[in-house]
C-alpha positions as CSV (number, residue, x, y, z in Angstrom):
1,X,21.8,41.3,-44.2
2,X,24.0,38.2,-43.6
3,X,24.2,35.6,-46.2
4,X,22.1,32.9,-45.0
5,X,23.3,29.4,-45.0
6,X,21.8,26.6,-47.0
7,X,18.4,25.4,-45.3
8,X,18.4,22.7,-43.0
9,X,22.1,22.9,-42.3
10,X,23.8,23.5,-38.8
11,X,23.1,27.3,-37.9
12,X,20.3,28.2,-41.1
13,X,17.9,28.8,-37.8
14,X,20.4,30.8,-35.6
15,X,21.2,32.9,-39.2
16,X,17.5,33.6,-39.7
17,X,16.6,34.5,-36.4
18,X,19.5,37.2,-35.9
19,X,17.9,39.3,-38.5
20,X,14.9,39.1,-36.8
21,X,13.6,43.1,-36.6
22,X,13.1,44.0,-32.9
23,X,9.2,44.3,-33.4
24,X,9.3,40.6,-34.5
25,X,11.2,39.4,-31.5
26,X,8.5,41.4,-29.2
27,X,5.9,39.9,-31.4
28,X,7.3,36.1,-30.3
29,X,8.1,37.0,-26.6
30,X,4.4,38.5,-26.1
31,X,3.1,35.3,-27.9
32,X,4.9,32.5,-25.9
33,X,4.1,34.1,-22.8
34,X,0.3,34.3,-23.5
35,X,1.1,30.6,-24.9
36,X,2.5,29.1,-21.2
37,X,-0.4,31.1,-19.2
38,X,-2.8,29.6,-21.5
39,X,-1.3,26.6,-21.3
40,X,-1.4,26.8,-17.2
41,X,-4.8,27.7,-17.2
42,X,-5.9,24.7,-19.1
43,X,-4.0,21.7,-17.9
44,X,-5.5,23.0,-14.5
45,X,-8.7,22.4,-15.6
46,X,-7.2,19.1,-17.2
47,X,-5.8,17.3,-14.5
48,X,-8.9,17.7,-12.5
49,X,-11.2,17.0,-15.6
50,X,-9.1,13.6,-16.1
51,X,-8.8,12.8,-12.3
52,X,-12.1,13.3,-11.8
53,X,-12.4,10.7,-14.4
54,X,-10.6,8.5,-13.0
55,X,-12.1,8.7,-9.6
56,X,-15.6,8.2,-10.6
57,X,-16.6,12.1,-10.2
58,X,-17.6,15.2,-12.9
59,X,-14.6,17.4,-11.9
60,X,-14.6,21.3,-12.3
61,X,-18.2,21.9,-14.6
62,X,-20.2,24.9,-13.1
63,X,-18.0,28.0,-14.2
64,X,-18.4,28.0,-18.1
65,X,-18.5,25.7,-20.7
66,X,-17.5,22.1,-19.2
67,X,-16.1,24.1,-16.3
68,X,-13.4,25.8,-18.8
69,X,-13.8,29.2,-16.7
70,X,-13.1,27.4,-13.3
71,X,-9.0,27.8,-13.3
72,X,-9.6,31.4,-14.2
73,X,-12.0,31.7,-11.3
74,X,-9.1,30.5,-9.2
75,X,-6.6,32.5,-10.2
76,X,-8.4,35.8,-9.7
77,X,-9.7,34.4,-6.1
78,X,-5.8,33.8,-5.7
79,X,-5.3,37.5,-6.5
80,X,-8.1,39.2,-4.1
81,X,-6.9,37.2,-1.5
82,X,-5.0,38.5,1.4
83,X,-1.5,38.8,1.4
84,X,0.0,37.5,4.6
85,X,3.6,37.9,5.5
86,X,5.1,36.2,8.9
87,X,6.3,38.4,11.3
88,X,9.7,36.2,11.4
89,X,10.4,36.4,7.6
90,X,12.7,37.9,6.0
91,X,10.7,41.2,3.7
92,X,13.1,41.3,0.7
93,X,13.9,37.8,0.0
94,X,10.6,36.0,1.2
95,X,9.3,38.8,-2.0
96,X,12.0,37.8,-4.8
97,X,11.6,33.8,-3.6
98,X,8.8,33.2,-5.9
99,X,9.8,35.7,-8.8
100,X,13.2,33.5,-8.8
101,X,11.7,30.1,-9.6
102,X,9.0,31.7,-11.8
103,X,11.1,33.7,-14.7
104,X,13.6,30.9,-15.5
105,X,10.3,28.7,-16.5
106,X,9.6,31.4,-18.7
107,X,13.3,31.7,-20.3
108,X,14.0,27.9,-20.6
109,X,10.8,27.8,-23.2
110,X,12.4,30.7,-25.6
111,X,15.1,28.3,-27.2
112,X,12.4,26.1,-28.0
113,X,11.7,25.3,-31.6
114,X,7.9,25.4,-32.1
115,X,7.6,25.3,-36.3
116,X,9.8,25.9,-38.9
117,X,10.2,29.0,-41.3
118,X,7.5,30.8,-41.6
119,X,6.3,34.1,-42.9
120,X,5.1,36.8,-40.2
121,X,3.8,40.3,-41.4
122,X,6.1,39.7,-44.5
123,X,9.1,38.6,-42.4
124,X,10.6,35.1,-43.0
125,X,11.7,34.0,-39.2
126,X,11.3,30.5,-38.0
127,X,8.7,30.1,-34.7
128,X,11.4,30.1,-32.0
129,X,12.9,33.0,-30.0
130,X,16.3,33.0,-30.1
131,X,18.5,29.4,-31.7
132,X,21.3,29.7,-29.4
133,X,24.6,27.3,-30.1
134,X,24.2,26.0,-26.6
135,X,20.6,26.1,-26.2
136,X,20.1,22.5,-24.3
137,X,22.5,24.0,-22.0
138,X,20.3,27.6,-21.5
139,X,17.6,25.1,-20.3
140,X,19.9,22.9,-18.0
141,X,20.9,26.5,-16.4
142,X,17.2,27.9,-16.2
143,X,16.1,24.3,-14.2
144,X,19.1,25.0,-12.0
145,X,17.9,28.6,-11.0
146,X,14.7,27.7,-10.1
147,X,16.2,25.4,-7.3
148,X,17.2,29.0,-5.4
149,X,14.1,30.4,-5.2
150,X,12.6,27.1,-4.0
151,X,15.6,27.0,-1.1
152,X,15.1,30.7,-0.6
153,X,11.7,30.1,-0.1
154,X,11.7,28.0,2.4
155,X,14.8,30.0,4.4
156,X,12.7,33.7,4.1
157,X,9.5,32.1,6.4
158,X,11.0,32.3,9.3
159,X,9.6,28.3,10.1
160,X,11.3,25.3,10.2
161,X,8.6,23.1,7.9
162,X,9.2,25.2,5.0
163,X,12.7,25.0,5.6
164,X,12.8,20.8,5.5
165,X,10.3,21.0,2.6
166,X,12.9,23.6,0.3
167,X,16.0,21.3,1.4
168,X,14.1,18.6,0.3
169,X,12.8,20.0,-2.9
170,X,16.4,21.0,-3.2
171,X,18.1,17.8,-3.2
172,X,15.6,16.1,-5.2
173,X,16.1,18.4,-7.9
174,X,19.6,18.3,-8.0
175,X,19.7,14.8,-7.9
176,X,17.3,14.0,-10.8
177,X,18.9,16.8,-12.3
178,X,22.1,15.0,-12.9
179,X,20.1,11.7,-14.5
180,X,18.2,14.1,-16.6
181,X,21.4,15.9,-18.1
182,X,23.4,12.9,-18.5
183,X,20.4,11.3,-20.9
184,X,20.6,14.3,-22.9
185,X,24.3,13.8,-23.8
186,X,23.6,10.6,-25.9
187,X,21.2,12.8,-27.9
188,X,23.8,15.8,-28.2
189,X,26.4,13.2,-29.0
190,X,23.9,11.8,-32.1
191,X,22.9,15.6,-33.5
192,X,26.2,16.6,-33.4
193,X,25.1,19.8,-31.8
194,X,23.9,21.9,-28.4
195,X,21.5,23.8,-30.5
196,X,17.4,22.2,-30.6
197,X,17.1,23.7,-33.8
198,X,19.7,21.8,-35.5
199,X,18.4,18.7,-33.2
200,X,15.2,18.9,-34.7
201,X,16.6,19.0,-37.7
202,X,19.0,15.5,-37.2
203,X,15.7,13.9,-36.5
204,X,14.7,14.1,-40.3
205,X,15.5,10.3,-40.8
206,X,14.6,8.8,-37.6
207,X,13.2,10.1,-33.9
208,X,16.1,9.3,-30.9
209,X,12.9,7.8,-28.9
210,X,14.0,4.7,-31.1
211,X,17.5,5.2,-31.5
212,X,18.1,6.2,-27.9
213,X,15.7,4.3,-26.0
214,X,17.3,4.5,-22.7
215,X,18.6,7.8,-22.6
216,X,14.3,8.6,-23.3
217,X,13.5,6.1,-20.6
218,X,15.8,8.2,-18.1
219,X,14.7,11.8,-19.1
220,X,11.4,10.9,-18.9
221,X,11.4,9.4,-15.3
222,X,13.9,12.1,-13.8
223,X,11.2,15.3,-15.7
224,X,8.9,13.9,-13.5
225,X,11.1,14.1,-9.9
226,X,12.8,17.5,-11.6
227,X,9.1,19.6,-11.4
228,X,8.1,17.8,-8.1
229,X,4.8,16.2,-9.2
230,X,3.3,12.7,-8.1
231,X,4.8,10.2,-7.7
232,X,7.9,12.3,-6.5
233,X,5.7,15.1,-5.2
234,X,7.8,14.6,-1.5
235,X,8.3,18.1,-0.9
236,X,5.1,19.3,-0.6
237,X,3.6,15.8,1.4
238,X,0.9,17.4,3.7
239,X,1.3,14.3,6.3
240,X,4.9,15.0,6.8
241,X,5.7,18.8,5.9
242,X,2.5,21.0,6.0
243,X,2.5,22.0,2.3
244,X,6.2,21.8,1.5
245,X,8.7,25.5,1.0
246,X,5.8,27.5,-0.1
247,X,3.6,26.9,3.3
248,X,4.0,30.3,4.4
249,X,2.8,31.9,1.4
250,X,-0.8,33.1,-0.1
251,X,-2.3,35.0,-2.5
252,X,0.0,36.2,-5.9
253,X,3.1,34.8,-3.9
254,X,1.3,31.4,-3.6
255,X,-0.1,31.5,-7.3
256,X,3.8,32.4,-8.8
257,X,4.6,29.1,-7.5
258,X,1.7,27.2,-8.7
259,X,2.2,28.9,-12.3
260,X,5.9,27.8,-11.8
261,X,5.1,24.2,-11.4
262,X,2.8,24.0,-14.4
263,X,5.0,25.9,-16.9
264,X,8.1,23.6,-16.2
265,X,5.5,20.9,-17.0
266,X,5.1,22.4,-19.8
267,X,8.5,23.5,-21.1
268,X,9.7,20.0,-20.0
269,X,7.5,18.6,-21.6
270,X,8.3,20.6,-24.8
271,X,11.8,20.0,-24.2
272,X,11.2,16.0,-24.3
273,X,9.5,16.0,-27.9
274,X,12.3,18.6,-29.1
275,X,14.9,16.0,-28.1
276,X,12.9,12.7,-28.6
277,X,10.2,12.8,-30.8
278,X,11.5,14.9,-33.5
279,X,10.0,18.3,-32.6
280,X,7.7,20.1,-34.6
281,X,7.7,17.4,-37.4
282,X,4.9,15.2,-38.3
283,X,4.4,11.5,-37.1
284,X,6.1,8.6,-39.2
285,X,2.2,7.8,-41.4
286,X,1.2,11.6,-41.7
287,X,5.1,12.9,-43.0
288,X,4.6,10.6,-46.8
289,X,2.3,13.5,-47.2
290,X,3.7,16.4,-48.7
291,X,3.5,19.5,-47.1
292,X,2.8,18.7,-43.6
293,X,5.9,20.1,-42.1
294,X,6.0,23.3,-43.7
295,X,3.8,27.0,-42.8
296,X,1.9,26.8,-39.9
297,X,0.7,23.3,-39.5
298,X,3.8,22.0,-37.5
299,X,2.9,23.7,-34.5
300,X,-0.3,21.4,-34.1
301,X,2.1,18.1,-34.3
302,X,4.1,19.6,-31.7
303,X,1.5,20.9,-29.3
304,X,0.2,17.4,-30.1
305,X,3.2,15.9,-28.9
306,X,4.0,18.0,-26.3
307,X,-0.2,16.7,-24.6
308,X,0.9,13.4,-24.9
309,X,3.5,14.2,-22.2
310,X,1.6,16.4,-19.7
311,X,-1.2,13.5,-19.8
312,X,1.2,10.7,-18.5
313,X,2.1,13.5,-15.8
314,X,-1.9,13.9,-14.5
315,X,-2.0,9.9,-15.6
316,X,0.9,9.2,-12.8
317,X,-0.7,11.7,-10.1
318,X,-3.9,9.8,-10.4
319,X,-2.8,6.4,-10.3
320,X,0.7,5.6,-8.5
321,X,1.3,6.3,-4.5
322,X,3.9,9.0,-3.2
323,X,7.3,6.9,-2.6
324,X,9.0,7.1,0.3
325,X,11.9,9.6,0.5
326,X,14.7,7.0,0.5
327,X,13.0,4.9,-2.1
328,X,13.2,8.3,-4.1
329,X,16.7,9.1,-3.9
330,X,17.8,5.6,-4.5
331,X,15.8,5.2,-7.7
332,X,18.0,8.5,-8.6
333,X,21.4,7.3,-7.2
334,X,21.8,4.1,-7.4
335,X,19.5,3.3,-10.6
336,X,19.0,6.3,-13.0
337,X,22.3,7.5,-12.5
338,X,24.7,4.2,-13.2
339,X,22.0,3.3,-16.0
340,X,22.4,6.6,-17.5
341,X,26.7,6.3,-17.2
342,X,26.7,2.8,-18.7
343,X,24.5,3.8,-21.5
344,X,26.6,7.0,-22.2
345,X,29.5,4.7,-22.3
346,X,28.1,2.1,-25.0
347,X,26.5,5.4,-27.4
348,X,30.6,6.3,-27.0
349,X,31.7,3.1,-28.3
350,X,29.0,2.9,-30.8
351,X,29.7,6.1,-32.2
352,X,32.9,5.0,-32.9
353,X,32.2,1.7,-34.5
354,X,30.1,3.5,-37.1
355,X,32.8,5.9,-37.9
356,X,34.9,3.0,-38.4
357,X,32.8,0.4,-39.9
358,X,29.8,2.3,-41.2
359,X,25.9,2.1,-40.0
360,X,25.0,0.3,-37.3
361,X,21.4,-1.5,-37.9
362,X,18.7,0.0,-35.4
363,X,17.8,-3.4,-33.4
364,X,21.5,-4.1,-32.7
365,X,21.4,-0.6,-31.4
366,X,18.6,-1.8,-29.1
367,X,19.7,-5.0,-28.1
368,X,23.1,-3.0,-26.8
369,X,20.6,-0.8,-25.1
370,X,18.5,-3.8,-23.6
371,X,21.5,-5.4,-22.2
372,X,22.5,-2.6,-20.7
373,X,19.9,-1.9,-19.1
374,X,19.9,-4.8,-17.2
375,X,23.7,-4.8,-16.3
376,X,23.1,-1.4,-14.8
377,X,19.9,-2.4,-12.8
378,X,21.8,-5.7,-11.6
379,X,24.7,-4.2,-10.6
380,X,22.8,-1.0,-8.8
381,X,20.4,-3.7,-6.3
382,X,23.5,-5.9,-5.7
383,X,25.3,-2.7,-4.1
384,X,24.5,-3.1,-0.6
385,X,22.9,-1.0,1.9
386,X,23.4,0.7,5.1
387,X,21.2,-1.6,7.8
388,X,20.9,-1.3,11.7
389,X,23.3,-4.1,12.2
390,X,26.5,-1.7,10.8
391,X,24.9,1.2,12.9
392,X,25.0,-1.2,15.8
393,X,28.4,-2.4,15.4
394,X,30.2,1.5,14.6
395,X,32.4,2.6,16.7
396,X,31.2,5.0,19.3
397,X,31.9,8.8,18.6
398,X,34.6,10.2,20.6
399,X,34.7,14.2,21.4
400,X,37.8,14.9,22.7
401,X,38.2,14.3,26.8
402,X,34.6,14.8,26.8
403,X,32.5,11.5,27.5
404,X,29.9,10.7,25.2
405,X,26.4,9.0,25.8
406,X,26.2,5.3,25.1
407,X,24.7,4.7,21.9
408,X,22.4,2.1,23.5
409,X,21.3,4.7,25.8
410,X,16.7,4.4,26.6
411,X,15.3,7.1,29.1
412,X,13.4,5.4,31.7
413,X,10.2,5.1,32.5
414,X,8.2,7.9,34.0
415,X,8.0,7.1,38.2
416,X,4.5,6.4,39.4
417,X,2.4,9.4,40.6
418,X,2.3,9.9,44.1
419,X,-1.0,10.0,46.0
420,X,-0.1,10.9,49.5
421,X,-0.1,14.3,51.0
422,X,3.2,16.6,50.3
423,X,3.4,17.2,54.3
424,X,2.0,15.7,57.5
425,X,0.8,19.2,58.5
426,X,-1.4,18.8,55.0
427,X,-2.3,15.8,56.3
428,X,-3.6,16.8,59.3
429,X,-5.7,19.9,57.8
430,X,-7.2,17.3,55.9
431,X,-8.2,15.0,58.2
432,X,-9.5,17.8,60.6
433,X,-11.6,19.4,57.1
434,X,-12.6,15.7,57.1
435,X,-14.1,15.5,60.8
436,X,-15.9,19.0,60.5
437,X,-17.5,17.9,57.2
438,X,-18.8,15.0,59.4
439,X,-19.6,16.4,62.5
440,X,-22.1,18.7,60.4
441,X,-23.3,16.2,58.6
């Protein structure tokens, strides 16, 4: 065996984990994957216990307890269902679509930190899969897989609405995705480290939800656009695009996709309270108590955590409206974006003013954060934006020798019908039809 480096120091986790037996590591893989289909299965029967709720109706409570056996019932209908392929897709890749955005979900949760050390059949390990030294970055890389098999998707139907609903679903993605890493370098910049173990462990004096406000503000909002749920849930808008990329597909295809959502709920949400709310360690009150954060008992405060998160995402479906699709991407471009540069820019300069002058008290660090929040929000709604006047007053497109339709161009109206006969010989026929009709009347 290696020797180990002191406990609690950059790379102790990563140190322990590598001499992990292989039966151990089989051990954790079997039990986080049971862990995120659990974890499907109930906040499916969440969000419609708690919309329900909130509508003024029971929600699911026939099959079992409270209706606890009702997502199960679903899923197995899912299964027996039949498996319909359009003639126009393409076999191989319409097959692999859904297998591609559901296995990154699954990866991007093995870096997460769930406890600390523990003890497991004898063997000291801490309850995490692998620590890597770029682990942040493992999950950035697994969210940006998952955008091919929602583009793929919608290419392998063969149909033109799944198509606009994966480009759609792919652009927001990338989009938010952008906001959402940008937020996460303040708190990389803070720990010192790419690795969620050793950002966990930073958080020992202090969560970054207080010390980084903004960069919280901004992951939380772009989470939400990143896993395409309400209100960002554009993509799959029934009024405009069917049922979004996966319209084409049924039965075990359909239900990958649906476990794909919920699981990047989940690890996103996971992710969040590794980066903002100090992992699996205890809440401010409940850590004076000694012995909270050691064996087994940390998973509960994260789990805890990690709730609070996928409630706020079944709170926003049930309360606020679908935005419009340019309201969308400005909110990421011109808002989230620039608030998240700025912000980056004055954790630069304040890292280097406590290096220089020492500690920098925590409400001057959120009155720096405040102001800048504002700058940026200024700054992005003064930019101005492309009306119908500047269309108007473009220069007409010009295609070589060829001549080009006026841009002012309306199609006419429709001529009225005509009611006379096509020929006089018609007319006569009719008029002699006409005189026979009377004559034997």
């Amino acid at each position: 065996m290696n020797p180990l480096p002191p406990p609690g120091t950059p790379g102790y986790t990563q140190a322990l984990i590598a001499d992990d037996p292989i039966w151990l590591t089989i051990v954790k893989v079997v039990a986080v994957f049971a862990l995120l289909v659990f974890m499907t299965l109930f906040m499916i029967w969440l969000e419609r216990r708690v919309v329900g709720r909130m509508q003024q109706r029971p929600g699911p409570n026939w099959n079992g307890p409270f209706g606890l056996l009702q997502s199960l019932a679903d899923g197995l209908k899912l299964a027996f269902k039949e498996d319909i392929r359009p003639v126009l897709a393409d076999k191989a890749v319409f097959f692999i679509a859904p297998v591609i955005s559901t296995i990154p979900a699954f990866v991007a949760f093995a870096v997460i930190p769930l406890g600390p050390e523990v003890s497991i059949f004898g063997e000291r390990t801490a309850l995490q899969v692998a620590d890597l030294p770029v682990g942040i970055l493992v999950v950035l890389a697994c969210s940006s897989i998952g955008v091919y098999g929602i583009v793929l998707a919608g290419w392998a139907s063969g149909s033109p609405y799944p198509l606009l609903g994966s480009l759609r679903s792919a652009a927001q993605v990338i989009s938010y995705e952008l906001a959402l890493g940008i937020s996460i370098i303040g708190v990389v910049l803070y720990a010192g480290s790419l690795s969620t173990a050793d950002i966990v462990s930073a958080q020992q004096g202090g969560w970054y939800i207080w010390l980084l406000p903004v960069s919280f503000i901004v992951f939380a909002i772009s989470m939400v656009g990143e896993t395409n749920r309400a209100p960002f849930d554009l993509p799959e808008a029934e009024s405009e695009l069917v049922g979004g990329f996966h319209t084409e597909y049924s039965s075990l295809k359909f239900a990958l996709f649906f476990l794909a959502e919920y699981v990047n709920m989940v690890t996103l949400s996971a992710v969040a309270t590794t980066l903002f709310l100090g992992g699996w360690m205890a809440p401010w009150p409940l850590s004076l108590i000694p012995g909270v954060n050691e064996g087994w008992l940390p998973v509960v405060w994260f789990i805890t955590k990690m709730f609070v998160f996928l409630f706020v995402y079944i709170w926003l479906r049930g309360t606020l409206p679908r935005q419009r699709y340019d309201q969308f991407m400005r909110l990421g471009w011109k808002v989230l974006i620039p608030v998240s540069l700025v912000w980056l820019i004055a954790i630069a300069v304040l890292r280097v003013l406590r290096n220089e002058f020492g500690t920098i008290s925590a409400p001057v660090v959120l009155m720096i954060g405040a102001v800048v929040i504002v700058v940026a929000i200024v700054v992005a709604l003064m930019l101005p934006d492309r009306t119908e006047d500047d269309e108007d007053t473009a220069e007409p497109p010009v295609v070589g020798n060829y001549p080009v339709p006026p841009l002012d161009l309306t199609v006419p109206s429709s001529p009225p019908r005509r009611r006379r006969a096509v020929s006089s010989g018609s007319s006569k026929e009719t008029a002699a039809v006409g005189t026979g009709q009377k004559e034997d009347a």
